[in-house]
PDB file of N, CA, C, O and CB in Angstrom:
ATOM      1  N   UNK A   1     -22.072 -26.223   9.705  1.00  0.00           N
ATOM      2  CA  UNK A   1     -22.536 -25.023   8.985  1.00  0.00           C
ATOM      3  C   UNK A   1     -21.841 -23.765   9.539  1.00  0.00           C
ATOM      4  O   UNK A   1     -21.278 -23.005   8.750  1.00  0.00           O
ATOM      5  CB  UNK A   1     -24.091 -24.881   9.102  1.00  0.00           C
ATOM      6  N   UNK A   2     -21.855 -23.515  10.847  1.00  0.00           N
ATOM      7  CA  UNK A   2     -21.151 -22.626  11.179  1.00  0.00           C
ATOM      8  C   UNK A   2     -19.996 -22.585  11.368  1.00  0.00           C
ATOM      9  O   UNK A   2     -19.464 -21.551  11.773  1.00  0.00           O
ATOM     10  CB  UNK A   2     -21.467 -22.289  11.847  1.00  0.00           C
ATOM     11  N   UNK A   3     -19.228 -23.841  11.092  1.00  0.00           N
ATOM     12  CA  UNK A   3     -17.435 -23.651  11.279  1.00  0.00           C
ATOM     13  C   UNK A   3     -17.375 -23.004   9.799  1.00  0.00           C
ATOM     14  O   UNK A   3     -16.864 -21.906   9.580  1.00  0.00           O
ATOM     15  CB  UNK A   3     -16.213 -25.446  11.517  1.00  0.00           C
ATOM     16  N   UNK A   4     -17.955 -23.812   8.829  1.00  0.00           N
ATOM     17  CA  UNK A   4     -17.899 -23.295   7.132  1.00  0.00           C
ATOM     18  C   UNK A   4     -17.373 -21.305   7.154  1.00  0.00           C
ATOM     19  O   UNK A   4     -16.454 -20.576   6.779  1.00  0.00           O
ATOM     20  CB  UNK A   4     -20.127 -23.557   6.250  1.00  0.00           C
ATOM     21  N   UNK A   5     -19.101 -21.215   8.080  1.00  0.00           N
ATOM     22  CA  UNK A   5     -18.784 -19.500   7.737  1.00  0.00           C
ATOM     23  C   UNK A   5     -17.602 -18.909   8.592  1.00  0.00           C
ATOM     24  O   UNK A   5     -17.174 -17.809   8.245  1.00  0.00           O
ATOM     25  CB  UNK A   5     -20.213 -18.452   8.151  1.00  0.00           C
ATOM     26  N   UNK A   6     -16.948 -19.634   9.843  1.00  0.00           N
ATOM     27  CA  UNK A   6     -15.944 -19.065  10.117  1.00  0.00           C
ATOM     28  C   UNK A   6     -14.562 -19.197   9.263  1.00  0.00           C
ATOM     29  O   UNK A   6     -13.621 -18.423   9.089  1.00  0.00           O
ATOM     30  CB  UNK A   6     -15.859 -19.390  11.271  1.00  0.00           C
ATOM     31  N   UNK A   7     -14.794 -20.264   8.893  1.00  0.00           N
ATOM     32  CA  UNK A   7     -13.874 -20.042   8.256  1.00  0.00           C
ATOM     33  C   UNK A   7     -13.352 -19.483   6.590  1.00  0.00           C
ATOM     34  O   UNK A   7     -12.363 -19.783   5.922  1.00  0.00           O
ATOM     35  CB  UNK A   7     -13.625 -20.917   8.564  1.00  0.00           C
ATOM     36  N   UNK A   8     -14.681 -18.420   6.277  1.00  0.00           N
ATOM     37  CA  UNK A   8     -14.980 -18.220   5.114  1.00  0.00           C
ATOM     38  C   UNK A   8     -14.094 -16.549   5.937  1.00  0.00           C
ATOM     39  O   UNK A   8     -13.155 -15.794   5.685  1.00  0.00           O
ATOM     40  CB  UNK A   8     -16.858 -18.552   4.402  1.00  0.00           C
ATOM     41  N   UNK A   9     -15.099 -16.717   6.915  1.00  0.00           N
ATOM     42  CA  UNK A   9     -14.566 -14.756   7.403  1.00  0.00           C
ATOM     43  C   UNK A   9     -13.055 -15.244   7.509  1.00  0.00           C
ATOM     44  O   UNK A   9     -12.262 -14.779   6.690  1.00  0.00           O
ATOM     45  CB  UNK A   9     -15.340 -13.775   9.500  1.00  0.00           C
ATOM     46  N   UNK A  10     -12.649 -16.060   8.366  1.00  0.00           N
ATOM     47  CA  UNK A  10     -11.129 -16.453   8.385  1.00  0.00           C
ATOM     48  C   UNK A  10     -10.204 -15.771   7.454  1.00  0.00           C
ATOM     49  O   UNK A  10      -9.434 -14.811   7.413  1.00  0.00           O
ATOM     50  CB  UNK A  10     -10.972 -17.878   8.083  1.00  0.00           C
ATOM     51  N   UNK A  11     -10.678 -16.783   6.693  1.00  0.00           N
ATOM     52  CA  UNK A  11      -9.791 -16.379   5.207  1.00  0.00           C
ATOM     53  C   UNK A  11     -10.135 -15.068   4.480  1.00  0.00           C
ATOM     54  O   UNK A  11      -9.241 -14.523   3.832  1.00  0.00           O
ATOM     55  CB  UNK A  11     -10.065 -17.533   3.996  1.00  0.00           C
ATOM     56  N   UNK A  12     -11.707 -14.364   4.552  1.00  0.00           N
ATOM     57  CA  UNK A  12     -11.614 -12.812   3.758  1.00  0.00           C
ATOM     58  C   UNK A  12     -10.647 -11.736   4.811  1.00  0.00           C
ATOM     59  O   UNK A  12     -10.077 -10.676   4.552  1.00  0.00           O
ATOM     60  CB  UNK A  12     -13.535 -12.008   3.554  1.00  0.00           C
ATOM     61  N   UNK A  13     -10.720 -12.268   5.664  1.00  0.00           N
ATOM     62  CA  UNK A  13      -9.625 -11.750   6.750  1.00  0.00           C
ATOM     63  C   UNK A  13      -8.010 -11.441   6.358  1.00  0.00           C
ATOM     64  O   UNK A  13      -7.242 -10.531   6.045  1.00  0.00           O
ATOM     65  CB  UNK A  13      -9.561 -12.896   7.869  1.00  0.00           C
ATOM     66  N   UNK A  14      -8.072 -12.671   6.576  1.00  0.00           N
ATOM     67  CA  UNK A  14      -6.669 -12.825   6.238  1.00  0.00           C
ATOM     68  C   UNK A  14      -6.354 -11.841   4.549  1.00  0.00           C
ATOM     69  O   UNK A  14      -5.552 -10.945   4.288  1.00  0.00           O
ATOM     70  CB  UNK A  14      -6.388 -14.764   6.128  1.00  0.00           C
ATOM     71  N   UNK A  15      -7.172 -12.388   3.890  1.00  0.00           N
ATOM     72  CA  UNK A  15      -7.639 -11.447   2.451  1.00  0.00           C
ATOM     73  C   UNK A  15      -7.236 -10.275   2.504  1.00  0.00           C
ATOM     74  O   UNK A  15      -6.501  -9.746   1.671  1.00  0.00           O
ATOM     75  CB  UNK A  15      -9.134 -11.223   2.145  1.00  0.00           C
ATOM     76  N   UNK A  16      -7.915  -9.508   3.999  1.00  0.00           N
ATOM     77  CA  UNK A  16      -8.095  -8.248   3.361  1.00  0.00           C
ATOM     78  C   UNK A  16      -6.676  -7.666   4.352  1.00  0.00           C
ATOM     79  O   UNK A  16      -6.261  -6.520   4.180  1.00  0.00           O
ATOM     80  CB  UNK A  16      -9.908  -7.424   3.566  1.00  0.00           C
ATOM     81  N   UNK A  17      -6.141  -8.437   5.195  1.00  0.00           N
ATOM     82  CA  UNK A  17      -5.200  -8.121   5.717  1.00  0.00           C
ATOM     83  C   UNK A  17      -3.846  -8.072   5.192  1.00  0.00           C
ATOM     84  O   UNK A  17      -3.066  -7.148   5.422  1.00  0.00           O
ATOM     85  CB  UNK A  17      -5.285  -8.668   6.520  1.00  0.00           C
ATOM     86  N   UNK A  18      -3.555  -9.228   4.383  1.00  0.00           N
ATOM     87  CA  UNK A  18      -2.784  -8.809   2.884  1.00  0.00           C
ATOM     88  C   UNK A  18      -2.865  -8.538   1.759  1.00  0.00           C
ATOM     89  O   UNK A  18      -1.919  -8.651   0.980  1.00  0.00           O
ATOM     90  CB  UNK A  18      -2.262  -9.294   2.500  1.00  0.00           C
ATOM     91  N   UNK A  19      -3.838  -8.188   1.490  1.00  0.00           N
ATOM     92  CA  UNK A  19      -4.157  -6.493   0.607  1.00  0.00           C
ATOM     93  C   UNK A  19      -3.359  -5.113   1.682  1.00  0.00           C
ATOM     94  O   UNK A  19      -2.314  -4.506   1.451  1.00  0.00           O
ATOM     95  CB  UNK A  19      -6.542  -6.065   0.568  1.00  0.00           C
ATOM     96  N   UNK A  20      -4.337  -4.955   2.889  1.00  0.00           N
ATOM     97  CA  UNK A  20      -3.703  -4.086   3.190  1.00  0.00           C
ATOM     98  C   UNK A  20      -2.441  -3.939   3.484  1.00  0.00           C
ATOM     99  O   UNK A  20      -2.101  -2.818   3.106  1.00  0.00           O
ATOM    100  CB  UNK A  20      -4.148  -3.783   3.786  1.00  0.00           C
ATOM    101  N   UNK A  21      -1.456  -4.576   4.031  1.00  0.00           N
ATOM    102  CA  UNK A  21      -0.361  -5.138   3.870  1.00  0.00           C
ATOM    103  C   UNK A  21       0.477  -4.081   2.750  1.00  0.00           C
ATOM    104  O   UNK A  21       0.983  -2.960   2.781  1.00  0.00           O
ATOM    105  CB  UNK A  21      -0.658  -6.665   3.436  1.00  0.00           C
ATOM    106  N   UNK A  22       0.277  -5.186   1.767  1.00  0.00           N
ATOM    107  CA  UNK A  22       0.818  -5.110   0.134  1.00  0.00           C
ATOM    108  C   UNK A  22       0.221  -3.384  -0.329  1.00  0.00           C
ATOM    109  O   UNK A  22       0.895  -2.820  -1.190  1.00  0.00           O
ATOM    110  CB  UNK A  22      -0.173  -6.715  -1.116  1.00  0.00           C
ATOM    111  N   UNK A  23      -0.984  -2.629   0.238  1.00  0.00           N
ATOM    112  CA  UNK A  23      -1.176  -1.669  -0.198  1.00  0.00           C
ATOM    113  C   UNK A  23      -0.287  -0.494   0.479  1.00  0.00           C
ATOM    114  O   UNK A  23       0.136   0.460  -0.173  1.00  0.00           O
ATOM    115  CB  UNK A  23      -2.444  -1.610  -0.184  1.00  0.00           C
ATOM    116  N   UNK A  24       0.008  -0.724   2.227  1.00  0.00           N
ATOM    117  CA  UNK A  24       1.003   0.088   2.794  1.00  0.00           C
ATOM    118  C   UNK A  24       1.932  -0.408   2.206  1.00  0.00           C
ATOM    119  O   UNK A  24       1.987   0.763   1.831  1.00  0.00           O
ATOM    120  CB  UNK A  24       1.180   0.171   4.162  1.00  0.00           C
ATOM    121  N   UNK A  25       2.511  -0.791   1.861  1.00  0.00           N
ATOM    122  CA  UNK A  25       4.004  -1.332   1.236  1.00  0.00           C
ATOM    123  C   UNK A  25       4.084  -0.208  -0.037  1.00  0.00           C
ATOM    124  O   UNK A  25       5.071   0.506  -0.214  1.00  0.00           O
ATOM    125  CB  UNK A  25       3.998  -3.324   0.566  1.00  0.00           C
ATOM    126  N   UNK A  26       3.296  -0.190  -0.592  1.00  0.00           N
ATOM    127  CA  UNK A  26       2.894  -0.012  -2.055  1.00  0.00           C
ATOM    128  C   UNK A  26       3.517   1.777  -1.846  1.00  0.00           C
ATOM    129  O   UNK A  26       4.507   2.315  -2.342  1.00  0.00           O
ATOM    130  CB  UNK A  26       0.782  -0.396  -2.516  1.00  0.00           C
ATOM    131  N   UNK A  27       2.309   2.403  -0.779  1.00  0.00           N
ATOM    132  CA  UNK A  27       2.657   3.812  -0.725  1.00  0.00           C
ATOM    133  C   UNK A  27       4.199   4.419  -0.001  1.00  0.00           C
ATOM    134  O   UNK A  27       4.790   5.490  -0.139  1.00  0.00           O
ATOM    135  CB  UNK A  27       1.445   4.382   0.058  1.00  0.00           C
ATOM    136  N   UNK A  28       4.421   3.514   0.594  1.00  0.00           N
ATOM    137  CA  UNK A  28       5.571   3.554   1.478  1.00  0.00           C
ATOM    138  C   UNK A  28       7.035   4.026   0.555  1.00  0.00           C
ATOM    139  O   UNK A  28       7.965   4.818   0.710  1.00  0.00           O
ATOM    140  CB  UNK A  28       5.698   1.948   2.196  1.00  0.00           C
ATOM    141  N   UNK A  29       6.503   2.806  -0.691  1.00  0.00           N
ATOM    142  CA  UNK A  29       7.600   3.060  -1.964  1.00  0.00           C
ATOM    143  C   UNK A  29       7.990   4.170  -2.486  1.00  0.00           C
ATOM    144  O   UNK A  29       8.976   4.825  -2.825  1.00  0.00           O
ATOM    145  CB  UNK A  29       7.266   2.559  -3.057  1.00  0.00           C
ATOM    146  N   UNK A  30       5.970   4.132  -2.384  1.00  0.00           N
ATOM    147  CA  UNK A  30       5.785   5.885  -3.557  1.00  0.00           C
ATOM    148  C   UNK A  30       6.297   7.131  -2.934  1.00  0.00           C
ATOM    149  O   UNK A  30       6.897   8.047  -3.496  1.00  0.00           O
ATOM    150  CB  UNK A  30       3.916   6.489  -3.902  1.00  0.00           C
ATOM    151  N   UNK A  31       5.938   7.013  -1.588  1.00  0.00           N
ATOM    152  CA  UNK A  31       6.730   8.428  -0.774  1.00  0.00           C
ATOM    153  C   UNK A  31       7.716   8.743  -0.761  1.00  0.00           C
ATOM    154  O   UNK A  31       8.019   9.934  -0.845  1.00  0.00           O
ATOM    155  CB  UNK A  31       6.787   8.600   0.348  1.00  0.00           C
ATOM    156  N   UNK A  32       8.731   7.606  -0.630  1.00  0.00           N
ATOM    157  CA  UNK A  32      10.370   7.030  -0.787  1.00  0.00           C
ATOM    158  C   UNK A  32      10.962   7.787  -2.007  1.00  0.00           C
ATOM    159  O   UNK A  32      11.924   8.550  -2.107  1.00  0.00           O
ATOM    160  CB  UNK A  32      10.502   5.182  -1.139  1.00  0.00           C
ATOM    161  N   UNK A  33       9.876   7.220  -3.077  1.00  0.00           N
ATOM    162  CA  UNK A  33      10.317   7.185  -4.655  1.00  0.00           C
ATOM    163  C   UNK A  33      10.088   8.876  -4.713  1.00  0.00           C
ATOM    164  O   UNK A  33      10.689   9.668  -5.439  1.00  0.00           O
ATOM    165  CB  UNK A  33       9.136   6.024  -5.950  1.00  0.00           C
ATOM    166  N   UNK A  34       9.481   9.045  -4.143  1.00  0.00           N
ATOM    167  CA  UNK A  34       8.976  10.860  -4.235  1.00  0.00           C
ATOM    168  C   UNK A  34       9.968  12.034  -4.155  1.00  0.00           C
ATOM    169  O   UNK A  34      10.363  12.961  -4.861  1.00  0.00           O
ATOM    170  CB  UNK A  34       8.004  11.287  -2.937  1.00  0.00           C
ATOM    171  N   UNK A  35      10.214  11.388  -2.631  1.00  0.00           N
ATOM    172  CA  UNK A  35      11.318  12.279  -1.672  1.00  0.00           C
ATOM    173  C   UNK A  35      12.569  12.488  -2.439  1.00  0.00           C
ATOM    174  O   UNK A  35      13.057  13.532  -2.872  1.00  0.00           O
ATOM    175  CB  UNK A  35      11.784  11.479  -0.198  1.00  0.00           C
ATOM    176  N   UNK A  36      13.020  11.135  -2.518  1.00  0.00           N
ATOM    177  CA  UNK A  36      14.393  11.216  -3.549  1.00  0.00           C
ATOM    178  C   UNK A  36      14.555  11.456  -4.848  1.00  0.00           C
ATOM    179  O   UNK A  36      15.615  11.632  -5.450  1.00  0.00           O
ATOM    180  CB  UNK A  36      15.004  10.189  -3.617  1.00  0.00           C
ATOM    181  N   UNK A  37      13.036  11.459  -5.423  1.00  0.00           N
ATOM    182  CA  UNK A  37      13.282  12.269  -7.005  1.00  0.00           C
ATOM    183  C   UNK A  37      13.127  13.835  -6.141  1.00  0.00           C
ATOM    184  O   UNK A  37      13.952  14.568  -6.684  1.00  0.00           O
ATOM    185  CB  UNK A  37      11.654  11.863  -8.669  1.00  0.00           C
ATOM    186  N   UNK A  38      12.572  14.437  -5.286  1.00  0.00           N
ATOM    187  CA  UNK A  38      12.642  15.909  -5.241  1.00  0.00           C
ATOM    188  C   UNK A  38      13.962  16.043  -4.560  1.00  0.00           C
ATOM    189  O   UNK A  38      14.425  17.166  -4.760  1.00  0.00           O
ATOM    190  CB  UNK A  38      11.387  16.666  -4.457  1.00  0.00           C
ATOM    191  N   UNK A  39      14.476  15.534  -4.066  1.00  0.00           N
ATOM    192  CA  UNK A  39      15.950  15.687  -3.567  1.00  0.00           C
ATOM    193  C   UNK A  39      16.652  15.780  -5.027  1.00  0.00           C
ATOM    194  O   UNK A  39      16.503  16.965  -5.327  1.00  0.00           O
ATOM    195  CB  UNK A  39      16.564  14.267  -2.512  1.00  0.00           C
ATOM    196  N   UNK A  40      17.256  15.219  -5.957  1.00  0.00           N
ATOM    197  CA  UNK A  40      17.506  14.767  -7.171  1.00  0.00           C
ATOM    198  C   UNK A  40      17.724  15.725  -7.640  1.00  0.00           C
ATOM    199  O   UNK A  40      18.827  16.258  -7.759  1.00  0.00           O
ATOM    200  CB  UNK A  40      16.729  14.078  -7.805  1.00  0.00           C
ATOM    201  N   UNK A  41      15.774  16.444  -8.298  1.00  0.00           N
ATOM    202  CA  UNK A  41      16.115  17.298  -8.991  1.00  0.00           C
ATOM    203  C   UNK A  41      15.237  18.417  -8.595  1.00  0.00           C
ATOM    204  O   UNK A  41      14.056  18.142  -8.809  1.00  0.00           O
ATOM    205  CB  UNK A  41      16.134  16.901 -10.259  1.00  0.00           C
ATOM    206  N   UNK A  42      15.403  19.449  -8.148  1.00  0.00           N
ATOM    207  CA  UNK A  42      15.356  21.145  -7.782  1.00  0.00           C
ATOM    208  C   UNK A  42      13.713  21.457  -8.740  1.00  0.00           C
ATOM    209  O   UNK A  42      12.606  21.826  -8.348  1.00  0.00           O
ATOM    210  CB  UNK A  42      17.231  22.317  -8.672  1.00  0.00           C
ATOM    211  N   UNK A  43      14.293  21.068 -10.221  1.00  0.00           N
ATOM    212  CA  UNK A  43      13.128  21.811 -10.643  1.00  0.00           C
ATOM    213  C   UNK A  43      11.885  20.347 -11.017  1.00  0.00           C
ATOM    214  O   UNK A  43      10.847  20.633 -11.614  1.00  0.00           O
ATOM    215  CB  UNK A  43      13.660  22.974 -12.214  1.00  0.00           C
ATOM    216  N   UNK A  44      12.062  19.370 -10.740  1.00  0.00           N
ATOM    217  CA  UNK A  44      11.334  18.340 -10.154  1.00  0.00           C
ATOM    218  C   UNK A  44       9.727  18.737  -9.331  1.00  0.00           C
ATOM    219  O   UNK A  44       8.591  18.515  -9.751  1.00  0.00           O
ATOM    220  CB  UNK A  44      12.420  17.740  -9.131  1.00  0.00           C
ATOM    221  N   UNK A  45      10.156  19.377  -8.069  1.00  0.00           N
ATOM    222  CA  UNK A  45       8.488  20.221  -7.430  1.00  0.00           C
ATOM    223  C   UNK A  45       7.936  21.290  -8.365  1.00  0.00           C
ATOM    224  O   UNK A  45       6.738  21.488  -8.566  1.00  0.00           O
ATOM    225  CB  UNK A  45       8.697  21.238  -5.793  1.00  0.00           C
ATOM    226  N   UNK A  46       8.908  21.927  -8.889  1.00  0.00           N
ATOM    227  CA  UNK A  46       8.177  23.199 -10.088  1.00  0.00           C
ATOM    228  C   UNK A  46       7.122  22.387 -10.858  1.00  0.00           C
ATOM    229  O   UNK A  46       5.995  22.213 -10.392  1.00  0.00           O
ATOM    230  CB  UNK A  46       9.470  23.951 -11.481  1.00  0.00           C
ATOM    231  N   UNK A  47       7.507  21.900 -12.035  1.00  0.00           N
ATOM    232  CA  UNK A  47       7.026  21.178 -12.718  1.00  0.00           C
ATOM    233  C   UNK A  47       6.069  20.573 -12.455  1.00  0.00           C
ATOM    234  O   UNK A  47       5.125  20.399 -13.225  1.00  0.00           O
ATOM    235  CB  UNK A  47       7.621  20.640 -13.016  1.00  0.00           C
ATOM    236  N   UNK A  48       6.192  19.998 -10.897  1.00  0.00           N
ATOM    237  CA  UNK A  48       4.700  19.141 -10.574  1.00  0.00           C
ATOM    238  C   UNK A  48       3.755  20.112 -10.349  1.00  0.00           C
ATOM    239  O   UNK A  48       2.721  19.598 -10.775  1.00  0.00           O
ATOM    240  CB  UNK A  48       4.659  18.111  -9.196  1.00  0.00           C
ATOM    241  N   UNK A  49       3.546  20.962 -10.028  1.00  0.00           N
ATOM    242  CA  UNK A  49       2.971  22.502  -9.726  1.00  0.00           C
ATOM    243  C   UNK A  49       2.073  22.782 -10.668  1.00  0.00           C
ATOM    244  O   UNK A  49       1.498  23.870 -10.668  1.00  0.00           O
ATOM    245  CB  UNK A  49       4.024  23.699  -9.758  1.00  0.00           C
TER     246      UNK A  49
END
């Protein structure tokens, strides 16, 4: 009974550890993707404003 629940947390573990993972990845892009569209284009930050 109690190996069951360890290994239930085990795995939401592991779960939530690649989620988070895959979610830093995710923003890492977006900052990336950010920087070099405002590098790009000048009136790019206006616009977002």
């Amino acid at each position: 009974m109690v190996s069951i629940m360890l290994e239930i947390l085990l795995y939401m573990g592991l779960l939530l550890l690649y989620v988070g993972i895959l979610t830093g990845i995710y923003f890492l892009v977006m900052l990336i993707v950010d920087d070099v569209g405002e590098r790009k284009h000048p009136y790019y930050k206006e616009r977002r404003e």
